[in-house]
Structures are given as structure tokens and as C-alpha cells.
MIPAVO-648488 format. One record per atom (N, C-alpha, C): residue in one letter; atom name; y, z, x. Coordinates in pm, 1 decimal. Example, Ala and Ser with C-alpha at 12.3 -4.5 7.8 and 13.67 -1.06 7.14 Angstrom:
<pts>
pt r a; a N; c2 -569.0; c3 780.0; c1 1319.0;
pt r a; a CA; c2 -450.0; c3 780.0; c1 1230.0;
pt r a; a C; c2 -330.0; c3 780.0; c1 1320.0;
pt r s; a N; c2 -225.0; c3 708.0; c1 1285.0;
pt r s; a CA; c2 -106.0; c3 714.0; c1 1367.0;
pt r s; a C; c2 3.0; c3 787.0; c1 1290.0;
</pts>
This chain:
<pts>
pt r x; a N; c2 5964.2; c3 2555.8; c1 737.1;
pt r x; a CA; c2 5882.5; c3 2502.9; c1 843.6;
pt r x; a C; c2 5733.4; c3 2527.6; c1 818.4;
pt r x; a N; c2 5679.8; c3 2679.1; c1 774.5;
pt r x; a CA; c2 5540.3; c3 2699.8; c1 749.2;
pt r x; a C; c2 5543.9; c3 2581.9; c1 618.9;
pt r x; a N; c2 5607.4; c3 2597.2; c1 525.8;
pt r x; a CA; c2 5560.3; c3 2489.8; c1 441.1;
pt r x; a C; c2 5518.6; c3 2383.8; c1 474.2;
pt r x; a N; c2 5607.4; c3 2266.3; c1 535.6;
pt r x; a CA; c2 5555.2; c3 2178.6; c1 618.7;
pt r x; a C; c2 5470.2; c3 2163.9; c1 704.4;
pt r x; a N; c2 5414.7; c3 2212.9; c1 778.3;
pt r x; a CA; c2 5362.3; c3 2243.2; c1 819.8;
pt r x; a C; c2 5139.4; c3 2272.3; c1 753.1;
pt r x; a N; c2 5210.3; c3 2360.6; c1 626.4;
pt r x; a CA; c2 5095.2; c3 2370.5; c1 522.4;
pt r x; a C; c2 5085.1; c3 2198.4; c1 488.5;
pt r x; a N; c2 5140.2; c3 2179.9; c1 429.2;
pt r x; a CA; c2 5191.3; c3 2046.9; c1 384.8;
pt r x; a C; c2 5118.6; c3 1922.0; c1 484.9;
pt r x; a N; c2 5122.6; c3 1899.1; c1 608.9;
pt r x; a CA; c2 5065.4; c3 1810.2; c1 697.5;
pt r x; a C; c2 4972.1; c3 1882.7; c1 719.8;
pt r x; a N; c2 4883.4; c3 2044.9; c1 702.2;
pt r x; a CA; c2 4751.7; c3 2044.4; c1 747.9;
pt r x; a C; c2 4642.3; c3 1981.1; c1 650.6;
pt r x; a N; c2 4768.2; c3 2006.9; c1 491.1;
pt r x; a CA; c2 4658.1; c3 1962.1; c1 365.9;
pt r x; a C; c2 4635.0; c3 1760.4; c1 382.8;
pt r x; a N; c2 4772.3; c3 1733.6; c1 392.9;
pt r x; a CA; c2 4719.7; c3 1560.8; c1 369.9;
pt r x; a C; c2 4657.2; c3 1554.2; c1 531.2;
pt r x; a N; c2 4651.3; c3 1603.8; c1 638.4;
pt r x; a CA; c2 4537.2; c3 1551.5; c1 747.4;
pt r x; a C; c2 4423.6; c3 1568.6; c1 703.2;
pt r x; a N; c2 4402.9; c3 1677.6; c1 620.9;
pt r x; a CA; c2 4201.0; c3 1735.8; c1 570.3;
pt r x; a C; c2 4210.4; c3 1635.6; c1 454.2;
pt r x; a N; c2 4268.7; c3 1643.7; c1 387.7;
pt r x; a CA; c2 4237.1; c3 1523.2; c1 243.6;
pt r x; a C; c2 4191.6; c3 1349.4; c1 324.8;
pt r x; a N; c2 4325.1; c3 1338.7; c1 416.4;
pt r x; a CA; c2 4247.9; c3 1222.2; c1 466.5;
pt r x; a C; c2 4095.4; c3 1230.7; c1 539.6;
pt r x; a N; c2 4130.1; c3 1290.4; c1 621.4;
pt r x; a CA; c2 4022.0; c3 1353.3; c1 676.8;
pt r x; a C; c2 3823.4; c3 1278.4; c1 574.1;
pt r x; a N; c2 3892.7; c3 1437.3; c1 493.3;
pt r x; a CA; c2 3790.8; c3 1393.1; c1 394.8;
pt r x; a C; c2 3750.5; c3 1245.0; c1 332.1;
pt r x; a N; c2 3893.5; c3 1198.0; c1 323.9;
pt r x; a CA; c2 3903.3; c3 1033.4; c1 235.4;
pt r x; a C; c2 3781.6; c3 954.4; c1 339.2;
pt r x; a N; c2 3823.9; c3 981.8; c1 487.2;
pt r x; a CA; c2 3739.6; c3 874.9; c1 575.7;
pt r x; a C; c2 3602.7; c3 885.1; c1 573.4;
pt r x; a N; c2 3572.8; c3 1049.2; c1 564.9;
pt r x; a CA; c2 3443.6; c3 1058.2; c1 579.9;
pt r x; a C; c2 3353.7; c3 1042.6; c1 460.0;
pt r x; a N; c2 3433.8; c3 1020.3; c1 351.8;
pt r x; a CA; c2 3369.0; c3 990.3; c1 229.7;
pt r x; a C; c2 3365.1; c3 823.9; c1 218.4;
pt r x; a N; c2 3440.5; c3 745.1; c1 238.7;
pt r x; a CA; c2 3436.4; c3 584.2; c1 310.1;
pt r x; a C; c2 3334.0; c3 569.8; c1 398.3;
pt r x; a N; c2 3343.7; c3 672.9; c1 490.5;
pt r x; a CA; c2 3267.0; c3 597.9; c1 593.2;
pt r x; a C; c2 3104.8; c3 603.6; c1 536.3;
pt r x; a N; c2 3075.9; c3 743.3; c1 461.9;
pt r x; a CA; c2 2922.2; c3 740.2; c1 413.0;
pt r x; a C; c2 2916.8; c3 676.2; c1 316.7;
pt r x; a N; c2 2982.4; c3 619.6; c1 223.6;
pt r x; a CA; c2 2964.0; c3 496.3; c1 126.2;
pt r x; a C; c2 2950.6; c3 363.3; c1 196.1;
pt r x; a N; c2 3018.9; c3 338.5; c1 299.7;
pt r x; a CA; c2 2985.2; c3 288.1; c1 358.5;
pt r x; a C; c2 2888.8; c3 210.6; c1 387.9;
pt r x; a N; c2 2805.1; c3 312.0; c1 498.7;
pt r x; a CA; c2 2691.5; c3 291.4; c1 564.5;
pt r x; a C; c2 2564.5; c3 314.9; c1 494.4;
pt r x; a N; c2 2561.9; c3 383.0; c1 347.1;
pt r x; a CA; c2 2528.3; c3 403.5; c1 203.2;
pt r x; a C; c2 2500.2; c3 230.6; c1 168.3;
pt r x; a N; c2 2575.6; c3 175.6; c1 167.4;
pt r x; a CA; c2 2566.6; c3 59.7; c1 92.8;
pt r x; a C; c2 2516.5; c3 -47.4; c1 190.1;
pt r x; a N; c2 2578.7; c3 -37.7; c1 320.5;
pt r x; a CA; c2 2537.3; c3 -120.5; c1 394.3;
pt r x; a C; c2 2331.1; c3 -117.0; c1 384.5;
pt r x; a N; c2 2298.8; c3 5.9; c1 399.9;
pt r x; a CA; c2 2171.4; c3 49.9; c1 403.6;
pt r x; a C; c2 2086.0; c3 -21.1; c1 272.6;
pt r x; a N; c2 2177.7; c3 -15.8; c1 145.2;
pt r x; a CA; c2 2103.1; c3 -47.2; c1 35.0;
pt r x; a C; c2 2124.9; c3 -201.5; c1 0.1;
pt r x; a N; c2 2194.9; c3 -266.0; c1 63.6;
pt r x; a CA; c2 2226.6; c3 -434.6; c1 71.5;
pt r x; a C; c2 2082.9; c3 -426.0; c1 148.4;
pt r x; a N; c2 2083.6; c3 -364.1; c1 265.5;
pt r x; a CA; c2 1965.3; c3 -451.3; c1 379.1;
pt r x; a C; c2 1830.3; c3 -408.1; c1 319.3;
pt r x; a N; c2 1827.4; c3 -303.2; c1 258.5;
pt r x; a CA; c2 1712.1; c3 -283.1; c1 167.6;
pt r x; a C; c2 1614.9; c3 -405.4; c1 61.4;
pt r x; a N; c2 1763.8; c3 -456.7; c1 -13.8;
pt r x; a CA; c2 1737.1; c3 -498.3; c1 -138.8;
pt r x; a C; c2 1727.9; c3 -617.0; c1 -21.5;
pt r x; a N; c2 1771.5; c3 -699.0; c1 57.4;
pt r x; a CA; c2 1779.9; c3 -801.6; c1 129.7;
pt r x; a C; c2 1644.0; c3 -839.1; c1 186.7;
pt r x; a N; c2 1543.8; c3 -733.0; c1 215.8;
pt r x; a CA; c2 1390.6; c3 -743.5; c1 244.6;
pt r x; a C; c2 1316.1; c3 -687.9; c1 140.8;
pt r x; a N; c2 1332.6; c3 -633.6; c1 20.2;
pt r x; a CA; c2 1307.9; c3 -689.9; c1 -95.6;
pt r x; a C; c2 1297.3; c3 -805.7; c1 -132.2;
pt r x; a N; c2 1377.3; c3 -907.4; c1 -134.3;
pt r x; a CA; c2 1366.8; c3 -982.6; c1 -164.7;
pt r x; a C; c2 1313.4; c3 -1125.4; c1 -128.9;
pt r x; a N; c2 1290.7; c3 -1125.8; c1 31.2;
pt r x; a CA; c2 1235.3; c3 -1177.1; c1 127.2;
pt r x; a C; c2 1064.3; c3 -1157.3; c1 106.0;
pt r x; a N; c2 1020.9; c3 -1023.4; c1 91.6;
pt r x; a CA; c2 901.0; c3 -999.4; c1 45.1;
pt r x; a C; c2 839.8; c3 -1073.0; c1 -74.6;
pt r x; a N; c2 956.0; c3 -1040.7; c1 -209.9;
pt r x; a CA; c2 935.9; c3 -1070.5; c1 -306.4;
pt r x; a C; c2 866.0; c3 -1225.2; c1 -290.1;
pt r x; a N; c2 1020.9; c3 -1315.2; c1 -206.3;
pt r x; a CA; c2 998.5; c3 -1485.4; c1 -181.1;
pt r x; a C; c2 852.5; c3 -1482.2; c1 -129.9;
pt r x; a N; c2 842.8; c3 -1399.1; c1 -42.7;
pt r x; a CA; c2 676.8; c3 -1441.4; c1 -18.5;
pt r x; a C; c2 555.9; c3 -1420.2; c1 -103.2;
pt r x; a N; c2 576.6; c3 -1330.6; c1 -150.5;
pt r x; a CA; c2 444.9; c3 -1276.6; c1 -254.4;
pt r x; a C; c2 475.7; c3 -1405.2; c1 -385.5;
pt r x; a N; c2 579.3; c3 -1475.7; c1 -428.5;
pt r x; a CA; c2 550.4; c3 -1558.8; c1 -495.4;
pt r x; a C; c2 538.5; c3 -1707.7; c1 -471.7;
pt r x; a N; c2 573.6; c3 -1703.2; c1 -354.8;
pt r x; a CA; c2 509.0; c3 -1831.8; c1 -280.1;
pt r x; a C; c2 354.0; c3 -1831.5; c1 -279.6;
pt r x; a N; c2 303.8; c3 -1756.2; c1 -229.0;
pt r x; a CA; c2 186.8; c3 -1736.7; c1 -191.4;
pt r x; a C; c2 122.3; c3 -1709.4; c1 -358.8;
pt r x; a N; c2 160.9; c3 -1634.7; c1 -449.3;
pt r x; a CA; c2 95.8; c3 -1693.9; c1 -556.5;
pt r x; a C; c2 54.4; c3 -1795.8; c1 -593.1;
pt r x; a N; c2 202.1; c3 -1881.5; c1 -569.3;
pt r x; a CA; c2 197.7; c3 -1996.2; c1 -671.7;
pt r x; a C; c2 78.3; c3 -2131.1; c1 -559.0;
pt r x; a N; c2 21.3; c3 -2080.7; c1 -472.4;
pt r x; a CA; c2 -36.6; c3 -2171.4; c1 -329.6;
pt r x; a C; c2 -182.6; c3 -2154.4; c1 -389.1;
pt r x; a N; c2 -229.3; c3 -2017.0; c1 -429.5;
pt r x; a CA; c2 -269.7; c3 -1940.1; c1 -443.7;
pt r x; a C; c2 -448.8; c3 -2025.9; c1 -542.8;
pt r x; a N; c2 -575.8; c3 -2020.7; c1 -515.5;
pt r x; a CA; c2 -630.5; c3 -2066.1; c1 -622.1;
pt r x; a C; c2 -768.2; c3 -1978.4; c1 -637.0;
pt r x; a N; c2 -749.2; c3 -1862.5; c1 -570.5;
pt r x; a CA; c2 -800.1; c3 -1754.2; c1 -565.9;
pt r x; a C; c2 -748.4; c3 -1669.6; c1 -642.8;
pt r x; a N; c2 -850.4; c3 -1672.4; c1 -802.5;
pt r x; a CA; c2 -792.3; c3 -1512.8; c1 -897.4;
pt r x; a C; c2 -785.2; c3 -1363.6; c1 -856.1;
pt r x; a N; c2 -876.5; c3 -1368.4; c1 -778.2;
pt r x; a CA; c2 -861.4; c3 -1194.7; c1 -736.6;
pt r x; a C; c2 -752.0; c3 -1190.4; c1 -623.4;
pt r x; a N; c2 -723.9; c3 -1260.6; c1 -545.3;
pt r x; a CA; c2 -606.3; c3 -1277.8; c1 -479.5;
pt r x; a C; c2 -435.2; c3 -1262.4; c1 -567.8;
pt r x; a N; c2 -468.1; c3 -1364.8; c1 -653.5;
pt r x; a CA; c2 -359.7; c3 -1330.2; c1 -732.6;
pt r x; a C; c2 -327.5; c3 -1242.5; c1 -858.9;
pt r x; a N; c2 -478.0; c3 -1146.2; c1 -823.9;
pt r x; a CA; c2 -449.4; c3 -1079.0; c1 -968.5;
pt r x; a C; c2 -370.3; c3 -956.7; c1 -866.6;
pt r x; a N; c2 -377.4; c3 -964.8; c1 -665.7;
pt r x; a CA; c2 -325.2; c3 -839.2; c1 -670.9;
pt r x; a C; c2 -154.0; c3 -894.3; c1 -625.7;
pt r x; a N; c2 -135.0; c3 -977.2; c1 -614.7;
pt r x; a CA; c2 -13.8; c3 -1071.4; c1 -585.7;
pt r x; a C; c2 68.7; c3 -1054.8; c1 -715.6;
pt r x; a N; c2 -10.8; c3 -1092.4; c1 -847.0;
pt r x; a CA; c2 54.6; c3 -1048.2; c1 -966.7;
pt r x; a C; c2 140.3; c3 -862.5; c1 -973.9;
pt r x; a N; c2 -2.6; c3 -794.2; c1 -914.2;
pt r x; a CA; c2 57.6; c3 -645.2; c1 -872.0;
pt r x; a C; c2 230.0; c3 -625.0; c1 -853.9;
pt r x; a N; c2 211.6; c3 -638.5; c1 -704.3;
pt r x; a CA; c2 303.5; c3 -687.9; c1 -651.0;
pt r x; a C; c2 436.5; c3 -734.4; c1 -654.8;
pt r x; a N; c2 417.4; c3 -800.3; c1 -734.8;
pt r x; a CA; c2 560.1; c3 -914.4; c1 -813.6;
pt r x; a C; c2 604.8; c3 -819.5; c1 -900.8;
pt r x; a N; c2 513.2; c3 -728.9; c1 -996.8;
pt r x; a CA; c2 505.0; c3 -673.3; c1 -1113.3;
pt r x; a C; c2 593.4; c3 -575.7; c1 -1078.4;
pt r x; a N; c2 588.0; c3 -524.5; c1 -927.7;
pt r x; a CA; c2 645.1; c3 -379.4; c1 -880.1;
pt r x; a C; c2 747.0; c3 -355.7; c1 -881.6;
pt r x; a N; c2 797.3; c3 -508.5; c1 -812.0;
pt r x; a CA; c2 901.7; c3 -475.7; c1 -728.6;
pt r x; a C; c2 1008.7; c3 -537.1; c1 -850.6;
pt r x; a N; c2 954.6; c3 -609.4; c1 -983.0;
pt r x; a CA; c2 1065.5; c3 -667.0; c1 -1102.2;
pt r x; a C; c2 1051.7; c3 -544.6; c1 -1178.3;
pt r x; a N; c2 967.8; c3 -483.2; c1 -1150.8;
pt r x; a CA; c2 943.4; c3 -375.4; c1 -1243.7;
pt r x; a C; c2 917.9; c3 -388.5; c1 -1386.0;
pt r x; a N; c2 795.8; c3 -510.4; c1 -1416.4;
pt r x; a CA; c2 743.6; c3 -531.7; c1 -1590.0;
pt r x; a C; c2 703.4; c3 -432.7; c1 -1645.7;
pt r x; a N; c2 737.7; c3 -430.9; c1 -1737.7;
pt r x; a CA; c2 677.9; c3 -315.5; c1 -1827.8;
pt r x; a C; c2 506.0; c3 -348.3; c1 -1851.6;
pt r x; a N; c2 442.5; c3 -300.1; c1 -1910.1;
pt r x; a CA; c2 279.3; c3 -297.0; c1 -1943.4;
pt r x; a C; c2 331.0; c3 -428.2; c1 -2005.3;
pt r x; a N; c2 373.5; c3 -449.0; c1 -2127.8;
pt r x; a CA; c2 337.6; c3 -592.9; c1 -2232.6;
pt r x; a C; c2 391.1; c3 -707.1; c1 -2130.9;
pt r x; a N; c2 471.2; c3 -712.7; c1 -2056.0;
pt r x; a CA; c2 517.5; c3 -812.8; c1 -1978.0;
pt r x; a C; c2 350.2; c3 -855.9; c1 -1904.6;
pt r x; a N; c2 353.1; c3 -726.1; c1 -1831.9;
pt r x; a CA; c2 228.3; c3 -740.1; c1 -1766.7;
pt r x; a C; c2 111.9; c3 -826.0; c1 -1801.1;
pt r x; a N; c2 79.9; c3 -730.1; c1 -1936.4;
pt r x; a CA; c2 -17.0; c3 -796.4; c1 -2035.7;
pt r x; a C; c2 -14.8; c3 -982.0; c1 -2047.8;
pt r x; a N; c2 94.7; c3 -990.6; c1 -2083.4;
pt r x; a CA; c2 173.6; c3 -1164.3; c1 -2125.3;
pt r x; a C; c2 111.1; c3 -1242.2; c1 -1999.7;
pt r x; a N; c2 196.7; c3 -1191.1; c1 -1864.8;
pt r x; a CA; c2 123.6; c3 -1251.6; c1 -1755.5;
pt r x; a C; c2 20.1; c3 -1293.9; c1 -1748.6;
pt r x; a N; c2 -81.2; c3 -1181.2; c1 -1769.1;
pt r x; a CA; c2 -171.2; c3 -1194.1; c1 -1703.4;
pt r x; a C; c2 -311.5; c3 -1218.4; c1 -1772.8;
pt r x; a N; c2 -277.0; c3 -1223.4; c1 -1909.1;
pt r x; a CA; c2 -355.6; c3 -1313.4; c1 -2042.1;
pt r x; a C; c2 -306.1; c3 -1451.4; c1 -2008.8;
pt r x; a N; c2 -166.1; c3 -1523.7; c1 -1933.7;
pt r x; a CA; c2 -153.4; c3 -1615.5; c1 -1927.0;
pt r x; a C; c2 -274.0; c3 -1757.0; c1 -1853.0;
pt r x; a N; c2 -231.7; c3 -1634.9; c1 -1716.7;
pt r x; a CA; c2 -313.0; c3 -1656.0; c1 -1655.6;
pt r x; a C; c2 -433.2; c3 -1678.8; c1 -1584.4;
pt r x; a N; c2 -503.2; c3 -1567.6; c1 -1784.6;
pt r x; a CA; c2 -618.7; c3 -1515.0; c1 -1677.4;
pt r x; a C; c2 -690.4; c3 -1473.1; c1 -1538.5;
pt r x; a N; c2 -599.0; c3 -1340.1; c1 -1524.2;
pt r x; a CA; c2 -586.9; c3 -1233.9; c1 -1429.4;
pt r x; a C; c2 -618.7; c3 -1102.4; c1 -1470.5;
pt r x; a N; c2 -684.8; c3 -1099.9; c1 -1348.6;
pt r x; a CA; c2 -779.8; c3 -941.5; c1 -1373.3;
pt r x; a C; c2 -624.3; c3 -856.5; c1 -1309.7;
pt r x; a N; c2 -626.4; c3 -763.6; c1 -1386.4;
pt r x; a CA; c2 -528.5; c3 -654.3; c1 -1391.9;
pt r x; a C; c2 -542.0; c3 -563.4; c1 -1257.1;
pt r x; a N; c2 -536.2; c3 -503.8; c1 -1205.7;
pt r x; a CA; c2 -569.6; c3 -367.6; c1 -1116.7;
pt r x; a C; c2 -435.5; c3 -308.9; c1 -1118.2;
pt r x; a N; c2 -496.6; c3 -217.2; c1 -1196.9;
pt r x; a CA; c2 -410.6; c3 -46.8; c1 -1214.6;
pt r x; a C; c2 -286.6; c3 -64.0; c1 -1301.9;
pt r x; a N; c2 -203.5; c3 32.5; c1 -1336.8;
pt r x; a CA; c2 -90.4; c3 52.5; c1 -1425.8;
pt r x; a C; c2 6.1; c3 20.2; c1 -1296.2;
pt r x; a N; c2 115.8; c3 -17.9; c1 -1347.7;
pt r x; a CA; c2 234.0; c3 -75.0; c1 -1319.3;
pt r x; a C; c2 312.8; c3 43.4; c1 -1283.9;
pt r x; a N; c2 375.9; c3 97.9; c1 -1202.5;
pt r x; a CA; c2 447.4; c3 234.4; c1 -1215.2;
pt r x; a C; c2 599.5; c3 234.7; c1 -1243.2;
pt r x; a N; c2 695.5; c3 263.1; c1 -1314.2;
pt r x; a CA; c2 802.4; c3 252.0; c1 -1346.4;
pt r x; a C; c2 905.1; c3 276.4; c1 -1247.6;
</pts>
């Protein structure tokens, strides 16, 4: 009987545990969908508004921006923005 007993206290805490480890992956992911989801909404705007855009210093910080959140490396950067002829402002942060 104590066995059993041991026995249903261990699989109630294992489940136990199972849910509460579900439930924070969960709400974990839910959090990082709605994240990346206005990410990307931002993103749509900052390259809309580039491409509208016929103001260089406007879009050299719009280029910023875009740069951040794709995360270019410096030579990407560089490529850009020799393309374009765009004034740079600041290093890109990884």
C-alpha cells in the first residue's frame, strides 16, 4: 500500500511538473511569436518609408534601422550604403 501510494505521489509531481513546464513554454513562445510579430510590422514600416523616402539623411537613419533589426554585418552595411549613397551613422551592433 505505502508503495502505491509512493508510486501515485511520484507520477502526480512528475505530471505536475510536465504542466508547469508546458505551460511556461507556452506562454514563452506565445510572448516571442508576438514579439517577432511587431518586429516585423516595424520592420514593414521602416521599409516602406524608405523606399517613399527622397531625403538622404532620412534614409541614411532608416537604413540604421533595417540594418538592426536583419542584423547586417559591417560589409553588408558597407554594400548598402555605397549603393545608395548613404551617410552611415554609427556601427551596426550584433
Amino acid at each position: 500500500m505505502v508503495a502505491l501510494s509512493l508510486v501515485l505521489t511520484k507520477t502526480f509531481w512528475l505530471s505536475l511538473l510536465g504542466y508547469c513546464i508546458n505551460s511556461y513554454c507556452d506562454s514563452r513562445l506565445q510572448r516571442c511569436q508576438s514579439r517577432e510579430g511587431a518586429n516585423l510590422e516595424y520592420l514593414k514600416n521602416v521599409v516602406l518609408s524608405f523606399l517613399l523616402s527622397n531625403d538622404s539623411s532620412s534614409k541614411g537613419h532608416m537604413l540604421n534601422a533595417i540594418a538592426a533589426v536583419l542584423r547586417f554585418s559591417s560589409p553588408e552595411m558597407e554594400r548598402v550604403s555605397c549603393t545608395h549613397k548613404l551617410p552611415v551613422q554609427g556601427n551596426i551592433k550584433q
